[in-house]
N, C-alpha and C positions, 0 to 999 in steps of 0.2 A: 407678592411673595407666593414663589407655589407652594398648594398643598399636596401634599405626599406621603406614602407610609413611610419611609425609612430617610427622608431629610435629605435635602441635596437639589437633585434634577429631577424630575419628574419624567417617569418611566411611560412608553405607550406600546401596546402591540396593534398594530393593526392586523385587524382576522381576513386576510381577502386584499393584500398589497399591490398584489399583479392586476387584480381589474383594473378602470379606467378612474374611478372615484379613490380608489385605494392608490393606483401611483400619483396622482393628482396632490392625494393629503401628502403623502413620501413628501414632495417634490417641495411643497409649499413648508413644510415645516421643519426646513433644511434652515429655513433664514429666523427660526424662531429660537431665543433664547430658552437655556432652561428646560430642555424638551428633549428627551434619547432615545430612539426608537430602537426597541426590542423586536426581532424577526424568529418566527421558527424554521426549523431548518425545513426545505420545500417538501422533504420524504414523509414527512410527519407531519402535514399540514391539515391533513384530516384524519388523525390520530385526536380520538378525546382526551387520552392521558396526557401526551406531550405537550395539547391545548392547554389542558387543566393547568399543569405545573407553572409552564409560562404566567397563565391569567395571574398566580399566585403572586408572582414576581414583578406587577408592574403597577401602577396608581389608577393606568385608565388603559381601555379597550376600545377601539372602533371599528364595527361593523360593516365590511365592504360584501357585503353577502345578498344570496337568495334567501327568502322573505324564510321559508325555512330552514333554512340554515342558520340564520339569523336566530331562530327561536330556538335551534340547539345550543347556538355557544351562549345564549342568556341565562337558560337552562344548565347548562356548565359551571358558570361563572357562581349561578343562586348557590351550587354547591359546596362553593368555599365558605357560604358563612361570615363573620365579620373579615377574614381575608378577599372576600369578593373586591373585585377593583371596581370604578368608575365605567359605567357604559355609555358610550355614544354610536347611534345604531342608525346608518346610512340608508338601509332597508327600508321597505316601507311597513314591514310587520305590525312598528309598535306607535306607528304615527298619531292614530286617533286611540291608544290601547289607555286603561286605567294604569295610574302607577307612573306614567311618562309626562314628562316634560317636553313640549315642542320646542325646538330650537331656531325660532326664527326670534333672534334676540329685540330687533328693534316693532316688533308687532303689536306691543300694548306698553303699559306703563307696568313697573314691576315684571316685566318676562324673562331679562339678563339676570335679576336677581333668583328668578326661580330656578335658572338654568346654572346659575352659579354653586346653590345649594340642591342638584338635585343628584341621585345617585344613578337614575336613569333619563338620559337627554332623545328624543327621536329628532334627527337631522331633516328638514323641510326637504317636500319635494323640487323641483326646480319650477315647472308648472304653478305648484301652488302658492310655489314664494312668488311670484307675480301679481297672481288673483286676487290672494290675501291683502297683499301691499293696498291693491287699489279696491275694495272691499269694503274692507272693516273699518278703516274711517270714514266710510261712508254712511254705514252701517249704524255704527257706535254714536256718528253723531245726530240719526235721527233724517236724517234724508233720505239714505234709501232704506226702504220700505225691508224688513226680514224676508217677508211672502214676495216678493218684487221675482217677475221669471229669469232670473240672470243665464245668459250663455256667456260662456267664455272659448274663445279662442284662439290659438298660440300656435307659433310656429317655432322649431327648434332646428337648428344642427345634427347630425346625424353621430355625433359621440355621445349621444343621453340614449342612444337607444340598443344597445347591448354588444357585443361580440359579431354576432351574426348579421345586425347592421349596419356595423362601423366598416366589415370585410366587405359586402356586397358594394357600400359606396365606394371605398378605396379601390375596387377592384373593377369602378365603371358598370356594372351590371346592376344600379339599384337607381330606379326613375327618380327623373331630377327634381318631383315633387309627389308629395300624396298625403292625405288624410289617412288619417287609422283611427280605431278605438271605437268606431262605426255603429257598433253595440253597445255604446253608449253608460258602459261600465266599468270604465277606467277606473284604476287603482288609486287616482287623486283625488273623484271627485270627493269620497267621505272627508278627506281633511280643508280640502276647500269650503265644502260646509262649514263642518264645524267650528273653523277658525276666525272665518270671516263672519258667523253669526248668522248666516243663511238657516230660515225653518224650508220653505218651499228647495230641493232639488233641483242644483244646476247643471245645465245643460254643460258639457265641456268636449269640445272639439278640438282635440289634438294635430299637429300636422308636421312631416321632416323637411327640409329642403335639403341640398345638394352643397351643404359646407358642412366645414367641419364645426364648428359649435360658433354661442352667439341664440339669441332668443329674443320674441316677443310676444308676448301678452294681450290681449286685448277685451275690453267689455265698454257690448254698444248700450246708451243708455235712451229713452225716452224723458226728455225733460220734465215734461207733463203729468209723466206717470210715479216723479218721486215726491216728497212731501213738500209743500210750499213751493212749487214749482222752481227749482233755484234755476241759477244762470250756468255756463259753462267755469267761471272764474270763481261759482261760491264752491261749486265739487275742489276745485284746485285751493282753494283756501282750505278745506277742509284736511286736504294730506299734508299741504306745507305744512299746517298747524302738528299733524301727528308726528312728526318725520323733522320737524325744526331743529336742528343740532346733529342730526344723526352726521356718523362719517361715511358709510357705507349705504347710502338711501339717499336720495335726491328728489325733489319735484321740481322738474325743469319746465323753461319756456318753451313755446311751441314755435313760437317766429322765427328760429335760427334752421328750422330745418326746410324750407320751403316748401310744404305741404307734404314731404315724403317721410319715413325713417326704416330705415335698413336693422337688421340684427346684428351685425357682427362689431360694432360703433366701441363695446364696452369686452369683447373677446381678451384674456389675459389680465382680469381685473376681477374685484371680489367686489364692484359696484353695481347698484340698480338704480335706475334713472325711473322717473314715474313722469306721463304728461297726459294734457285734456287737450283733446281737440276737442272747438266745438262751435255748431254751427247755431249760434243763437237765436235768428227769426227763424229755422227751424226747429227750433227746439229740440235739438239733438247733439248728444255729446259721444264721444270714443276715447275710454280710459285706455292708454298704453303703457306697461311697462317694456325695460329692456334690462337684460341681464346678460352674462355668459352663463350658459345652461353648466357648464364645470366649476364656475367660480361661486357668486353668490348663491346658486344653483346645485349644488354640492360642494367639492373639495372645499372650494374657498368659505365657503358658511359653515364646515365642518371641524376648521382649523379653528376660524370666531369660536364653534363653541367649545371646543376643549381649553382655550386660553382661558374661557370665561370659565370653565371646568375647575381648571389648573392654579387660578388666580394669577396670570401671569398676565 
């Protein structure tokens, strides 16, 4: 049943529609019962009063914004008071912020529930809903080490990276592959931390290829170096265990794909696949996920958390 101020359907505005994350949620939540999205007229879109009245008027709000702008309409919204709606905040502002709830629903035991009662949700990154996946039951269960030097590396589609590089690709002017974040100061790595339970600071190398979306993950591991030396199959016993039942999570086998896996496998899907390669007398293992960087990756993990919001 959803929960609502005024009984009925449950109202949403989205702040920020016309981005790529913002028509993404539009789109997907055409097929959602129960759910009417409220629009401001586009002349008043960065109007606070016209913002404000709206906010007043709907059960939940979601954030398709810059990280500042993001902190104006939260700021907006605090000023209604018990009239403040429901925030789900796409941005990366409130990711690791006090007061927020991460929205990566299937990450721990109890996480859906906190997300279900919380009045502020922050939407996972796409990047770090990867790393986390293949991480933190790692982590939690005592094999890999807190202090362990984790790098992680991912390669995305060229729609997680904004305006200006979704044109350049479209328009043939943007190299068919490259690293960035070079400075080593990405805006994911804090929630990568703290999510996955990392004390030691990981390394994270970002990278775009030359399609439109579709993603992959990856953290190389030294067998050696984690506790009790495990195998390549006890790391993979350890996520199937996390991840057992989930709909939207997977820990798949590695034999069906003949040594390769491509990004774009799961493109138009709100699914992540998790796998271990691993080369046992070398003692060496390679955690993979795969996601669509839109799907599970934003829009589609942004729809999960309003239903789980909404109780719908």
């Amino acid at each position: 049943m959803a929960v609502t101020k005024f009984g009925g359907i449950a109202t949403v505005f989205i702040d920020g529609e016309a981005g790529t994350t913002g028509l993404g949620i539009r789109e997907r939540l055409r097929d959602v019962a129960g759910i009417e999205i409220r629009s401001i007229d586009p002349d008043k879109r960065k109007d606070p009063g016209a913002k404000k009245a709206l906010m007043a008027e709907v059960d939940a709000i979601v954030l398709c914004l810059h990280d500042d702008a993001a902190k104006e309409s939260v700021a907006l919204a605090a000023d209604l008071g018990a009239d403040a709606p429901r925030i789900l905040d796409a941005s990366t502002a409130h990711r690791v912020a006090p007061g927020w709830v991460y929205g990566f629903a299937e990450m721990a035991a109890g996480q859906r529930a906190a997300i279900a009662g919380a009045p502020h949700v922050a939407n996972p990154g796409c990047y770090p809903t990867g790393a986390i996946a293949l991480l933190k039951p790692l982590v939690e269960g005592g094999v890999l080490p807190a202090d362990y030097p984790v790098a992680v590396h991912a390669v995305s589609g060229y729609s997680g990276g904004g305006k200006a590089m979704i044109e350049a690709y479209e328009a043939g002017t943007a190299p068919r592959f490259e690293l960035y974040g070079l400075g080593l100061e990405h805006k994911h790595v804090p929630e990568i931390r703290q999510y996955s339970g990392l004390e030691r600071r990981p390394v994270f190398v970002p990278s775009v290829g030359d399609f439109r979306q579709g993603m992959l993950v990856t953290v190389a591991l030294h067998l050696d170096l984690l506790k009790g030396a495990p195998k390549p199959g006890d790391l993979e016993a350890l996520l199937r265990a996390r991840f057992e039942g989930s709909e939207l999570v997977s820990v798949r086998p590695v034999a069906d794909l003949g040594g390769k896996i491509e990004p774009e496998a799961l493109n138009d899907t709100d699914k992540l696949e998790l796998r271990v390669f691993g080369n046992e007398a070398r003692g060496q293992a390679l955690l993979v996920a795969r996601l669509d960087n839109l799907g599970k990756g934003a829009s589609g993990a942004a729809v999960q958390n309003l239903r789980i919001m909404l109780g719908l």
